[in-house]
TIVEXBA-810581 format. One line per 3 residues: number of its first residue (from 0); their letters; for each residue x, y, z of N, C-alpha, C, O. Coordinates in nm, 3 decimals, always signed. Example, Ala and Ser with C-alpha at 12.3 -4.5 7.8 and 13.67 -1.06 7.14 Angstrom:
! residues 2
0> AS> +1.319,-0.569,+0.780,+1.230,-0.450,+0.780,+1.320,-0.330,+0.780,+1.424,-0.332,+0.846 ~ +1.285,-0.225,+0.708,+1.367,-0.106,+0.714,+1.290,+0.003,+0.787,+1.341,+0.114,+0.804 .
END
This chain:
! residues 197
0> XXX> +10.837,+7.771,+5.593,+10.801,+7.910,+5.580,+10.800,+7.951,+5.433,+10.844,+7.879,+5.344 ~ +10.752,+8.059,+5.417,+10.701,+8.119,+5.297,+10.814,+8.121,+5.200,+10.816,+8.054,+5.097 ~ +10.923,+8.213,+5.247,+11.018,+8.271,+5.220,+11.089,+8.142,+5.160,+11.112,+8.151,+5.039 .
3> XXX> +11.127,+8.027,+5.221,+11.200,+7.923,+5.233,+11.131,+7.794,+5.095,+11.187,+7.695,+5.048 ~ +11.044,+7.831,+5.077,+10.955,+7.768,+4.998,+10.961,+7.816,+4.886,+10.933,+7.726,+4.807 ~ +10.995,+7.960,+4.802,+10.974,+8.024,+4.718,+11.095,+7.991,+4.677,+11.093,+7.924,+4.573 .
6> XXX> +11.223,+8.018,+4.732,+11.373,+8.001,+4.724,+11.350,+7.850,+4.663,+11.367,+7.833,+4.542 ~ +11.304,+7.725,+4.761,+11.332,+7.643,+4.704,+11.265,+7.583,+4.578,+11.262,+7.463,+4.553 ~ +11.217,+7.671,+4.510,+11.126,+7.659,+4.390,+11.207,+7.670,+4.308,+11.233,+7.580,+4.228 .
9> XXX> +11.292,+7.838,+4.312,+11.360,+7.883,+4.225,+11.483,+7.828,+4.226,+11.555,+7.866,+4.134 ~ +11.542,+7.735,+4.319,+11.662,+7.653,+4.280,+11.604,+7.533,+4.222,+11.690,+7.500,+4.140 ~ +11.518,+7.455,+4.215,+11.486,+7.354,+4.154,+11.470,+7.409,+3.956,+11.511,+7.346,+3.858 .
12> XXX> +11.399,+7.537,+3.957,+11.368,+7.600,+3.817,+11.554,+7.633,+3.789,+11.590,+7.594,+3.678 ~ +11.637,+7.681,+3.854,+11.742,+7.687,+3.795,+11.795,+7.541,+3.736,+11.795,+7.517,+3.616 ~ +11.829,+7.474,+3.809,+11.817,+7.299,+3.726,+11.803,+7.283,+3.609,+11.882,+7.281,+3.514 .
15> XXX> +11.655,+7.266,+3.621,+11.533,+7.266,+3.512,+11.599,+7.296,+3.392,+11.644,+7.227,+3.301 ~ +11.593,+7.433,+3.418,+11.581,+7.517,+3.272,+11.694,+7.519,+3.231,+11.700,+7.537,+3.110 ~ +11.849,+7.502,+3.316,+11.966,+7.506,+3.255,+11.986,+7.348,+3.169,+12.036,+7.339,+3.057 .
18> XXX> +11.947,+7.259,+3.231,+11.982,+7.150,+3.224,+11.860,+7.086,+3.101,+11.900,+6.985,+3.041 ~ +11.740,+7.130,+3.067,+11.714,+7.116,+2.971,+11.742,+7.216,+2.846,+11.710,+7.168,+2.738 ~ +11.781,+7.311,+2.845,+11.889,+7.353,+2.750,+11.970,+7.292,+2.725,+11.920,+7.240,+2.625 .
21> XXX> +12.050,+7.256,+2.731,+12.184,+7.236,+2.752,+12.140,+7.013,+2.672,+12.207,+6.938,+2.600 ~ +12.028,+7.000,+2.728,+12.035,+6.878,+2.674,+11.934,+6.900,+2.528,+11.942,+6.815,+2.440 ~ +11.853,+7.002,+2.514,+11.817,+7.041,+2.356,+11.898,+7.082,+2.296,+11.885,+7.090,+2.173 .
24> XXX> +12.012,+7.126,+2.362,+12.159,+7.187,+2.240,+12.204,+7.108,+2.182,+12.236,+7.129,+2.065 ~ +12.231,+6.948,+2.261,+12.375,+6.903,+2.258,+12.277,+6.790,+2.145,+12.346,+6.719,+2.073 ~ +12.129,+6.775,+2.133,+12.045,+6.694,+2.041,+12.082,+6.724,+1.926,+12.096,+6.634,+1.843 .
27> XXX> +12.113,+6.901,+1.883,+12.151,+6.960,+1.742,+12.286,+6.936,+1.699,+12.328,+7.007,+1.607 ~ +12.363,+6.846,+1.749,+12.497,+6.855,+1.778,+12.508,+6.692,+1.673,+12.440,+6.590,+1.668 ~ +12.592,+6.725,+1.627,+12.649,+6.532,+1.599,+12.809,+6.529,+1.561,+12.856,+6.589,+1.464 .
30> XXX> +12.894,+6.439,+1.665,+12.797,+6.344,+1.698,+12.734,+6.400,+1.864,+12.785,+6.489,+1.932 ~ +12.650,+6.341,+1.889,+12.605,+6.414,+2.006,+12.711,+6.436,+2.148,+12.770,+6.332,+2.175 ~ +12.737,+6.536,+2.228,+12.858,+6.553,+2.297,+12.771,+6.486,+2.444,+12.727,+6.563,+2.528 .
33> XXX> +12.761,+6.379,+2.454,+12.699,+6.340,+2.589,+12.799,+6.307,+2.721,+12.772,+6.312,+2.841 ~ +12.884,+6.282,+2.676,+13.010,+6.302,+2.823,+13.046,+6.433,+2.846,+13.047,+6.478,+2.961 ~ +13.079,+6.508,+2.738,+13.059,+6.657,+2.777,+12.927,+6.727,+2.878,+12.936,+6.811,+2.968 .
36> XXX> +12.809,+6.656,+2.824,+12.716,+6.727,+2.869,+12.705,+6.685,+3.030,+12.691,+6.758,+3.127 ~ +12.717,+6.536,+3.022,+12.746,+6.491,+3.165,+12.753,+6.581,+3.266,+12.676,+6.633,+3.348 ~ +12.928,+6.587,+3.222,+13.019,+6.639,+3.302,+12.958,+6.805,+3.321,+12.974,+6.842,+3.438 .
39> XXX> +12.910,+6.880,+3.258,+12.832,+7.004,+3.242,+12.728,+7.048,+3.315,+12.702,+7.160,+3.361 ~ +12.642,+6.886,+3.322,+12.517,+6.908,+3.405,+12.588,+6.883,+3.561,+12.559,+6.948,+3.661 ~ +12.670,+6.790,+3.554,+12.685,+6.727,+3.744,+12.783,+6.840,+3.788,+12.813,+6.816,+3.905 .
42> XXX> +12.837,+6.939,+3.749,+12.932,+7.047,+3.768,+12.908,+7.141,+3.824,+12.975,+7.199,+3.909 ~ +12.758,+7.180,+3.759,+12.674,+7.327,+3.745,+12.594,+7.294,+3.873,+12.566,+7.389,+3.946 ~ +12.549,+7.155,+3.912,+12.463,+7.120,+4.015,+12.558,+7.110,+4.141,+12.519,+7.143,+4.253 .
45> XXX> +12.693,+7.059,+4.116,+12.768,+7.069,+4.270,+12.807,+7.170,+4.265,+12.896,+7.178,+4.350 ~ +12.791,+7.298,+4.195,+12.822,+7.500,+4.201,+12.752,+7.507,+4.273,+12.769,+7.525,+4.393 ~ +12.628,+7.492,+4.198,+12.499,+7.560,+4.260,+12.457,+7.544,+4.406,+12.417,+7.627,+4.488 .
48> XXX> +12.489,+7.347,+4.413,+12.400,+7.294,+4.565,+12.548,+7.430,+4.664,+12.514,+7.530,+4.726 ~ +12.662,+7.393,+4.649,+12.731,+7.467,+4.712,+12.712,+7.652,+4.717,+12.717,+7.722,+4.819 ~ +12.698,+7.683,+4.623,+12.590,+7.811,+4.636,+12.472,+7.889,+4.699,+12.454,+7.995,+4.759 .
51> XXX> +12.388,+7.763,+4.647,+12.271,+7.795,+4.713,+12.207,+7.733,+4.872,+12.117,+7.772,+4.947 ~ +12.290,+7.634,+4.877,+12.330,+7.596,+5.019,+12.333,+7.728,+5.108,+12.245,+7.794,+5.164 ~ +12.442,+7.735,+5.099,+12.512,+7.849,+5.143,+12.414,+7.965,+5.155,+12.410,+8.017,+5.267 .
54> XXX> +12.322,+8.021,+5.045,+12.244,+8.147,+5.094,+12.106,+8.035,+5.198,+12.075,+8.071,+5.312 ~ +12.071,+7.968,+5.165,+11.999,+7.869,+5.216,+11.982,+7.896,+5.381,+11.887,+7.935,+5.448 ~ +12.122,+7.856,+5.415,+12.191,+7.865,+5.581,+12.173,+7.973,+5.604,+12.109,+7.994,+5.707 .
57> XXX> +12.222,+8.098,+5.522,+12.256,+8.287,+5.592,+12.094,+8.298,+5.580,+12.050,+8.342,+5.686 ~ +11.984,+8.269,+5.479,+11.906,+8.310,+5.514,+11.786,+8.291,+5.608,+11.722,+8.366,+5.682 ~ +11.780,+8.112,+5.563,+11.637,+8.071,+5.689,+11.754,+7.988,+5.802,+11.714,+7.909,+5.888 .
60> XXX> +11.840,+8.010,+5.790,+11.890,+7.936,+5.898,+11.988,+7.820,+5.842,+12.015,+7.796,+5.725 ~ +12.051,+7.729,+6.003,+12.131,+7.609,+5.992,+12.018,+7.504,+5.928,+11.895,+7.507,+5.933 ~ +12.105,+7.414,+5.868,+12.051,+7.263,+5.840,+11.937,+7.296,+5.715,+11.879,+7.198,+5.669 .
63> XXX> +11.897,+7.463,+5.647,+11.855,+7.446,+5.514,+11.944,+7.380,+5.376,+11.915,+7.336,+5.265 ~ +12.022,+7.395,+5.427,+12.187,+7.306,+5.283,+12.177,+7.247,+5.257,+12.216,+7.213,+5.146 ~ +12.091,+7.151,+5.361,+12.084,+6.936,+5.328,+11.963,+6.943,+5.265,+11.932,+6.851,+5.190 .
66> XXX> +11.871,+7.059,+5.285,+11.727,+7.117,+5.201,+11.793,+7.102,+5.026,+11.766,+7.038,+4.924 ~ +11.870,+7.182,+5.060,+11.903,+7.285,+4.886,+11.987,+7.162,+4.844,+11.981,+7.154,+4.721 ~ +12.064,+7.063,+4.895,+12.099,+6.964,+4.828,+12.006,+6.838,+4.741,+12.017,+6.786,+4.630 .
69> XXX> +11.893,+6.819,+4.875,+11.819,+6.724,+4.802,+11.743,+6.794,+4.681,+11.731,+6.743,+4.570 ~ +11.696,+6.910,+4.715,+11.612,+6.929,+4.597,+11.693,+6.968,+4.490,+11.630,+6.960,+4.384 ~ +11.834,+7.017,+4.472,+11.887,+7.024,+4.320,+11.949,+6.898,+4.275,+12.011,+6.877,+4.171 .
72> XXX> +11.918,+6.810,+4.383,+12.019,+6.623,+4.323,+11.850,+6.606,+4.323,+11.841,+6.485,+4.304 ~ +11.743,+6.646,+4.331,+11.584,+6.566,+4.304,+11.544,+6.596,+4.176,+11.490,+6.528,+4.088 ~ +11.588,+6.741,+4.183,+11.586,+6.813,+4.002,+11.629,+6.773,+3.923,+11.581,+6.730,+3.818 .
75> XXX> +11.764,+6.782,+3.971,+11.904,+6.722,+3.851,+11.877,+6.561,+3.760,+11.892,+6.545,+3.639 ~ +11.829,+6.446,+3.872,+11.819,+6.358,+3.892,+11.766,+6.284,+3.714,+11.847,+6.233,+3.637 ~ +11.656,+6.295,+3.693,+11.555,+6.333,+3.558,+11.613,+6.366,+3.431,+11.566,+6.334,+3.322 .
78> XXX> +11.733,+6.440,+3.453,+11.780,+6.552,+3.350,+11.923,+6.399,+3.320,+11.949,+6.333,+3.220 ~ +11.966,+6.399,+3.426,+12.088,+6.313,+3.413,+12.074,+6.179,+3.350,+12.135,+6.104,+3.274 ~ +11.989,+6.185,+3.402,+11.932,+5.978,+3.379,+11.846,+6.011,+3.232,+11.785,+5.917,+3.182 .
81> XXX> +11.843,+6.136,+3.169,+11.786,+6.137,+3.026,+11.930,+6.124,+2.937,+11.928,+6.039,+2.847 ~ +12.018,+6.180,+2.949,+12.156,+6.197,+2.925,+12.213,+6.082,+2.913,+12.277,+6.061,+2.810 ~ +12.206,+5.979,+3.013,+12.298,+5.862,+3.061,+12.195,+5.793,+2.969,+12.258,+5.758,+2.870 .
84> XXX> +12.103,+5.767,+2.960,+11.988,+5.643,+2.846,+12.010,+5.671,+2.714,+12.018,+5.581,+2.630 ~ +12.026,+5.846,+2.672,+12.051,+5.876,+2.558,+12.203,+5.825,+2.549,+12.215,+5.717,+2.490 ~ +12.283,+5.865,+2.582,+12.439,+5.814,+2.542,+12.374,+5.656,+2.521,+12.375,+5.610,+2.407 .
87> XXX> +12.326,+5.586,+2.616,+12.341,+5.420,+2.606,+12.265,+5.403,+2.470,+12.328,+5.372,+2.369 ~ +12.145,+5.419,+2.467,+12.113,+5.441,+2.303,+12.177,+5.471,+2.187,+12.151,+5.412,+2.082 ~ +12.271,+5.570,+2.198,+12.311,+5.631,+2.091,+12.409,+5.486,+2.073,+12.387,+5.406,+1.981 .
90> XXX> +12.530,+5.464,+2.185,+12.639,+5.370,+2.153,+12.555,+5.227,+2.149,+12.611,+5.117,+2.145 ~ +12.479,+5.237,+2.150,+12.379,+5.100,+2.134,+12.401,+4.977,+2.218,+12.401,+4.858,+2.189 ~ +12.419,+5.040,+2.329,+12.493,+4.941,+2.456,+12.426,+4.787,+2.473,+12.491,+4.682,+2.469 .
93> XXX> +12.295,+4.799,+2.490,+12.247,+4.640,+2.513,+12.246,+4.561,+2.356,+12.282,+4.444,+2.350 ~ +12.212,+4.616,+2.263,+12.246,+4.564,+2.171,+12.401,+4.498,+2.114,+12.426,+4.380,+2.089 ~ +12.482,+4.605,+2.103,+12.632,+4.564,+2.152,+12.671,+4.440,+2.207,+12.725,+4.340,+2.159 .
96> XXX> +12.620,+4.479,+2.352,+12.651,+4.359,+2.390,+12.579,+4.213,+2.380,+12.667,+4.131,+2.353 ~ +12.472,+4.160,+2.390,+12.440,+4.109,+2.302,+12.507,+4.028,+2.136,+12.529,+3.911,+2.107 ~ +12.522,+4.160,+2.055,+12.607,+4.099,+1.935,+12.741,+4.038,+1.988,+12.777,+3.933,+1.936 .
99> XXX> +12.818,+4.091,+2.084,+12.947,+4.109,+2.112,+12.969,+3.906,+2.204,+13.061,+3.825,+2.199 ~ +12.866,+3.905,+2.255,+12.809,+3.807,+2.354,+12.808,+3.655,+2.262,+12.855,+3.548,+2.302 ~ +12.741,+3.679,+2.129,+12.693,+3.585,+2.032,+12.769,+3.577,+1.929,+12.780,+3.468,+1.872 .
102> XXX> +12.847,+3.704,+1.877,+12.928,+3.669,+1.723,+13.069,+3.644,+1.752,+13.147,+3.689,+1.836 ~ +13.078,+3.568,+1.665,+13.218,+3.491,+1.666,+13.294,+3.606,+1.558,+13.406,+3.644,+1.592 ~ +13.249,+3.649,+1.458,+13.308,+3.777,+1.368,+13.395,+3.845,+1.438,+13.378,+3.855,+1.559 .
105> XXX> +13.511,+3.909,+1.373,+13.614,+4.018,+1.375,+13.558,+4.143,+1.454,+13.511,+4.242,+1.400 ~ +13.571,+4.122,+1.600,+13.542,+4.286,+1.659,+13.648,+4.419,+1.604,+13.761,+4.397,+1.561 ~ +13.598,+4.532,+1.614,+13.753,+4.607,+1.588,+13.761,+4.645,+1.729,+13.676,+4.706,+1.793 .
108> XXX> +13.868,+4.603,+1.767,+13.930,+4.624,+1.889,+13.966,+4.797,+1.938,+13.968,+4.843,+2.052 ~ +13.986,+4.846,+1.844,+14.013,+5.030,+1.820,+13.877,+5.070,+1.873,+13.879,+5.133,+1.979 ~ +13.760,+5.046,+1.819,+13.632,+5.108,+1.859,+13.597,+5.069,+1.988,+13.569,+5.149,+2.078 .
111> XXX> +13.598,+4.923,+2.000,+13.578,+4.878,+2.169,+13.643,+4.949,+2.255,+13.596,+5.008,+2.352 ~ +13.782,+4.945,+2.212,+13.863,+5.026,+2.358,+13.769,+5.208,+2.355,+13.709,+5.264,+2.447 ~ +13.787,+5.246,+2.243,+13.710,+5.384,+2.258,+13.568,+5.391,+2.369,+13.526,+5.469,+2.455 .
114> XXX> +13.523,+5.255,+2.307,+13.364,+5.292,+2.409,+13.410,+5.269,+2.529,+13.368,+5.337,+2.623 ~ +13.526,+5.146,+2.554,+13.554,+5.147,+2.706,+13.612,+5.276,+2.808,+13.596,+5.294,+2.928 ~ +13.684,+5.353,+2.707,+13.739,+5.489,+2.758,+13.568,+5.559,+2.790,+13.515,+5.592,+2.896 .
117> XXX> +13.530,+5.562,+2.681,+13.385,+5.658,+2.700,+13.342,+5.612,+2.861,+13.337,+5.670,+2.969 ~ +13.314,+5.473,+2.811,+13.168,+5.437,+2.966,+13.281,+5.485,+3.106,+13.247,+5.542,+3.209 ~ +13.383,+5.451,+3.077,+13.425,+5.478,+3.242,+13.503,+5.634,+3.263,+13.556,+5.663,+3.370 .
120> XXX> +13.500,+5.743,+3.129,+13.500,+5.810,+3.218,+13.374,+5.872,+3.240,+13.378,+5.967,+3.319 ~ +13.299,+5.853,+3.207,+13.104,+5.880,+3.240,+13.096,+5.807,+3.338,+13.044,+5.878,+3.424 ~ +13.119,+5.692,+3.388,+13.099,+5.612,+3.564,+13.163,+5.739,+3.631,+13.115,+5.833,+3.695 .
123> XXX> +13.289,+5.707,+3.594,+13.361,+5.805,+3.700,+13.333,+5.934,+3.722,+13.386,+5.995,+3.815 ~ +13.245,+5.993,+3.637,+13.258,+6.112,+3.647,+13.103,+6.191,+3.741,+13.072,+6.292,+3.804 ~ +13.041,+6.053,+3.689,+12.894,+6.050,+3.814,+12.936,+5.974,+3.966,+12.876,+5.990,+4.073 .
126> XXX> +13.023,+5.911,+3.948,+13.100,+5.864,+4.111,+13.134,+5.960,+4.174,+13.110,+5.982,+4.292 ~ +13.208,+6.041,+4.083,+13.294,+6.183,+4.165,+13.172,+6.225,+4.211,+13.163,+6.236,+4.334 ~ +13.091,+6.248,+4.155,+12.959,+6.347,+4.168,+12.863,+6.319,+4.330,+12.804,+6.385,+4.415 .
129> XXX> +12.901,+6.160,+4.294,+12.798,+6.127,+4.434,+12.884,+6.117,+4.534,+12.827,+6.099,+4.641 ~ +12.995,+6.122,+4.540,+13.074,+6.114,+4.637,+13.088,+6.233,+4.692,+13.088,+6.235,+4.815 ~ +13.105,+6.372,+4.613,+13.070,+6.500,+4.652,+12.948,+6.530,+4.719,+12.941,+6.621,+4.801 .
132> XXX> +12.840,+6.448,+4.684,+12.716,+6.477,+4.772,+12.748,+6.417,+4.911,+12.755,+6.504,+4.997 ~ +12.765,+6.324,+4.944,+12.821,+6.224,+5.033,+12.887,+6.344,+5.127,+12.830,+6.404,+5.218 ~ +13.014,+6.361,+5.083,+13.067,+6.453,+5.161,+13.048,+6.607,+5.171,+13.123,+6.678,+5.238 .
135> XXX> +12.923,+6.662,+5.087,+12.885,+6.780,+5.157,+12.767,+6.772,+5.242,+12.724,+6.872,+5.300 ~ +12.728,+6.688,+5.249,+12.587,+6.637,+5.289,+12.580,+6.559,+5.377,+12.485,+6.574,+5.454 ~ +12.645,+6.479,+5.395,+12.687,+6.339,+5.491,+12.744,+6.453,+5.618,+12.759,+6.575,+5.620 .
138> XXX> +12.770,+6.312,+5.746,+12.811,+6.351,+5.862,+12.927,+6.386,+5.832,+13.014,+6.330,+5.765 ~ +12.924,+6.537,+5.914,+13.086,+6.629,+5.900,+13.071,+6.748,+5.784,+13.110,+6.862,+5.808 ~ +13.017,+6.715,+5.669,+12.992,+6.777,+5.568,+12.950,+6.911,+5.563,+12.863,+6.936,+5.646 .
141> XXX> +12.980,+6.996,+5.499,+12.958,+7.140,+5.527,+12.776,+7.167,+5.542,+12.752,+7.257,+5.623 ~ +12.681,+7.120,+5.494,+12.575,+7.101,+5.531,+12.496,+6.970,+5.599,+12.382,+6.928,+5.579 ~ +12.583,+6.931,+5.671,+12.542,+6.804,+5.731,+12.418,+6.830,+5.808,+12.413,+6.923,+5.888 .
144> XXX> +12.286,+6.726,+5.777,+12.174,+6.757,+5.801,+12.131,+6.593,+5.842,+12.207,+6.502,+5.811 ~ +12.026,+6.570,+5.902,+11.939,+6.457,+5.883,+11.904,+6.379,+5.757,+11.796,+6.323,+5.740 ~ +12.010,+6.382,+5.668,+11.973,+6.322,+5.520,+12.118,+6.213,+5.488,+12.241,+6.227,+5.487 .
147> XXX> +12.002,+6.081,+5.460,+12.083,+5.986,+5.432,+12.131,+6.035,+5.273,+12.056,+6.041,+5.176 ~ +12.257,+6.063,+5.275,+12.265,+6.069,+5.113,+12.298,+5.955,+5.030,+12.301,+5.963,+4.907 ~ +12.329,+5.825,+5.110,+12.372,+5.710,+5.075,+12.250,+5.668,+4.958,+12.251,+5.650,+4.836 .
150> XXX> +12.115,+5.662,+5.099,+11.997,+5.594,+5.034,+11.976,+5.700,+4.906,+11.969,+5.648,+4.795 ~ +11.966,+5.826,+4.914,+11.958,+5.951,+4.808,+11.993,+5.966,+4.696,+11.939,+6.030,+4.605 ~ +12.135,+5.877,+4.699,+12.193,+5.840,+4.554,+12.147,+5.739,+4.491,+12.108,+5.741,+4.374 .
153> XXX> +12.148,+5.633,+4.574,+12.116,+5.500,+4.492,+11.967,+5.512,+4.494,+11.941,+5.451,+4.390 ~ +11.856,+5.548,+4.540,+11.757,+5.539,+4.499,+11.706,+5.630,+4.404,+11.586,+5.653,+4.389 ~ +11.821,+5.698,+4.320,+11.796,+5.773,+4.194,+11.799,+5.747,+4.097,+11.893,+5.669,+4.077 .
156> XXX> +11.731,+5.772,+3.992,+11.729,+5.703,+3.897,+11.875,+5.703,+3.754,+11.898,+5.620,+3.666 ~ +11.927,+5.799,+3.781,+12.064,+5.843,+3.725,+12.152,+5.733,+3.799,+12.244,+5.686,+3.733 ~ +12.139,+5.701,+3.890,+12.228,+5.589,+3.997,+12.219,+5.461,+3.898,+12.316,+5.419,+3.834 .
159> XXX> +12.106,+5.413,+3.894,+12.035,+5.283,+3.841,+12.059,+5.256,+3.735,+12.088,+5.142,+3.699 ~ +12.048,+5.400,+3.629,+12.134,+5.350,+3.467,+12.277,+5.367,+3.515,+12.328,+5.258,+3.491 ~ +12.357,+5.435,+3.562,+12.492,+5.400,+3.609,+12.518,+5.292,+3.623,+12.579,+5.231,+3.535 .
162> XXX> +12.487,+5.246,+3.712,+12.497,+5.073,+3.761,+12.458,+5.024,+3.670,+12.513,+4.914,+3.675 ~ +12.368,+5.028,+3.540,+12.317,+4.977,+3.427,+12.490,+4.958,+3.345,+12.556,+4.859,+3.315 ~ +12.510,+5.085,+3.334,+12.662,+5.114,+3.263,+12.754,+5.054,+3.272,+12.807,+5.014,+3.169 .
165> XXX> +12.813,+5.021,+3.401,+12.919,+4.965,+3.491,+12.899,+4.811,+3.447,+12.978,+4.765,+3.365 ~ +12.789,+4.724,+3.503,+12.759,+4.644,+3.464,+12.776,+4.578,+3.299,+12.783,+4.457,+3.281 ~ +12.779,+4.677,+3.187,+12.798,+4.646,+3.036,+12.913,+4.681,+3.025,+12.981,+4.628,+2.937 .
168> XXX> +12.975,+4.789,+3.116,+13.156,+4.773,+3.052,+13.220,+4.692,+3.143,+13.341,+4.714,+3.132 ~ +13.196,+4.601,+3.238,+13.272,+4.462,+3.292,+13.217,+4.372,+3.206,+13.254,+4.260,+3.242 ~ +13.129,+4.365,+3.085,+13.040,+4.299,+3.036,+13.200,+4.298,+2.906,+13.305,+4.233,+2.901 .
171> XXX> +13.143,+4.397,+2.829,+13.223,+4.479,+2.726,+13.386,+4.436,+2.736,+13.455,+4.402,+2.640 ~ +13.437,+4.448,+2.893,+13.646,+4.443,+2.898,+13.649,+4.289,+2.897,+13.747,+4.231,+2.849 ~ +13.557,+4.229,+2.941,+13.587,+4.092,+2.936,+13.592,+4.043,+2.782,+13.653,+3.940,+2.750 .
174> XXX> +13.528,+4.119,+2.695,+13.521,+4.060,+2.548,+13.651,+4.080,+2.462,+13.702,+4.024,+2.365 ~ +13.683,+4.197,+2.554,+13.793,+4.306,+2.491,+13.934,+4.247,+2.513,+14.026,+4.226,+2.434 ~ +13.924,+4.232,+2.629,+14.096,+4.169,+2.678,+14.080,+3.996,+2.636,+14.187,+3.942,+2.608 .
177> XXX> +13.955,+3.907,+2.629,+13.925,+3.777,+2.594,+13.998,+3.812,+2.438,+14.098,+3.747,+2.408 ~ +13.955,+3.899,+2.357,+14.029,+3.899,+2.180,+14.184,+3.988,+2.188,+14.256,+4.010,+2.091 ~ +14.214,+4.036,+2.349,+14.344,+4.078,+2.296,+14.450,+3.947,+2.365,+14.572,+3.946,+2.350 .
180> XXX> +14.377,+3.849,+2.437,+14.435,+3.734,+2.416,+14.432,+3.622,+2.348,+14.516,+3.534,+2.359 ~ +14.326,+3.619,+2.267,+14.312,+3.515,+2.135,+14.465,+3.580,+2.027,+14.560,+3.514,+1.985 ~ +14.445,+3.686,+2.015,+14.533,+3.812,+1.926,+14.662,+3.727,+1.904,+14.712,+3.654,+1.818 .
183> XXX> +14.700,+3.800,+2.094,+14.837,+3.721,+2.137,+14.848,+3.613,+2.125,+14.967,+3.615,+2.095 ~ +14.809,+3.459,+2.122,+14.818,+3.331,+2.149,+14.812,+3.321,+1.970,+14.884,+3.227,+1.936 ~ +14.763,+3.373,+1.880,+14.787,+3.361,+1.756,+14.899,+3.428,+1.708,+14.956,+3.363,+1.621 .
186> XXX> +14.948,+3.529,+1.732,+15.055,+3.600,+1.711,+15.215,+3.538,+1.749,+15.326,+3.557,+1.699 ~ +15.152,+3.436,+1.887,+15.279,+3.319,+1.934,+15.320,+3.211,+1.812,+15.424,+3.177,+1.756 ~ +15.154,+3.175,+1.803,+15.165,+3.079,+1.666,+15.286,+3.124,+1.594,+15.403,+3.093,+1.612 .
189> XXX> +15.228,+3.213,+1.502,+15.278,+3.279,+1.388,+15.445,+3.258,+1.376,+15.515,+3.196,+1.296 ~ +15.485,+3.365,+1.529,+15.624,+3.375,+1.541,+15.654,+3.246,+1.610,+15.767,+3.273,+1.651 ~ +15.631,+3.119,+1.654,+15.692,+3.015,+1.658,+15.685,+2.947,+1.534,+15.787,+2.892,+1.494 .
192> XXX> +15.596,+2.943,+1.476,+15.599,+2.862,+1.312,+15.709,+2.905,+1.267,+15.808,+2.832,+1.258 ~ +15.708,+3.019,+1.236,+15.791,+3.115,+1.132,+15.976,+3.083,+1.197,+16.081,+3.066,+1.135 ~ +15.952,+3.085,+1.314,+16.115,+3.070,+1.364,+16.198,+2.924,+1.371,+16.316,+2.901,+1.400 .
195> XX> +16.045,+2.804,+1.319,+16.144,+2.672,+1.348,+16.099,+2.595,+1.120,+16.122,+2.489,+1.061 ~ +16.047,+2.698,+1.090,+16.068,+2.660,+0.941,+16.127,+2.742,+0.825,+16.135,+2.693,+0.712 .
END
């Protein structure tokens, strides 16, 4: 219906326009705040789907929620996965790894652990996110509708660089804890030399 159609325009344009703000701000910014923004964009979208859900149902009826969900996780979707490529760019992730993969040189172990804090709380913080869809959306869920949200997530493209992510920091801890045990096993050296001469 008419009515139902117009609504769902103007929740997809709320998305939109917040969420490309918000990612032209954070461009003027350095260093650029991209876990902030993350967390900013997937926040404003589980307000909203819960929001506009909600008038969704009072106005055209039951089972519009699982409506107003897909289309602000269809909106959102674009905006996020620009966010998640830009962070991987910026920290220069495939390259990284790669160097990290091939050089035998002095990593600094201080910066690695930093990016490892970074990437996982950015996994985690898009896990929380889909897991919230899951359970407002999924069977039982306050808008539980005919919508697989399983397939919904992972066939998004914000999903796909995630799993891109995840994949380079099991990539990344293995390099990390591999030199904080070279570290240790030299540090044994040291203090066994030192204690029998």
């Amino acid at each position: 219906d008419e009515g139902a159609a117009e609504f769902a325009k103007y929740v997809q344009a709320v998305v939109r326009d917040q969420a490309e703000a918000d990612i032209d701000n954070a461009s003027r910014v350095s260093p650029p705040p991209y876990l902030a923004l993350a967390a900013r964009l997937l926040d404003q979208v589980a307000a909203r789907i819960d929001e506009f859900g909600t008038a969704a149902e009072e106005a055209f009826g039951e089972g519009r929620g699982g409506n107003v969900v897909q289309l602000m996780h269809t909106a959102a979707d674009p905006h996020m996965a620009t966010v998640l490529r830009r962070y991987s760019e910026y920290r220069n992730l495939p390259n990284r790894m790669r160097e990290m993969s091939t050089s035998k040189a002095e990593r600094d172990a201080r910066e690695l652990d930093v990016l490892l804090d970074e990437m996982s709380v950015l996994t985690q913080r898009c896990e929380q996110y889909y897991r919230f869809l899951r359970n407002i959306a999924g069977p039982g869920g306050k808008f539980a509708a005919s919508l697989d949200t399983t397939a919904m997530v992972k066939l998004s493209l914000a999903y796909r660089i995630v799993q891109d992510i995840v994949f380079q920091y099991v990539a990344l801890e293995q390099v990390f804890m591999g030199d904080n045990v070279q570290k240790a096993m030299k540090m044994e050296e040291v203090t066994g030399s030192g204690v029998t001469s």
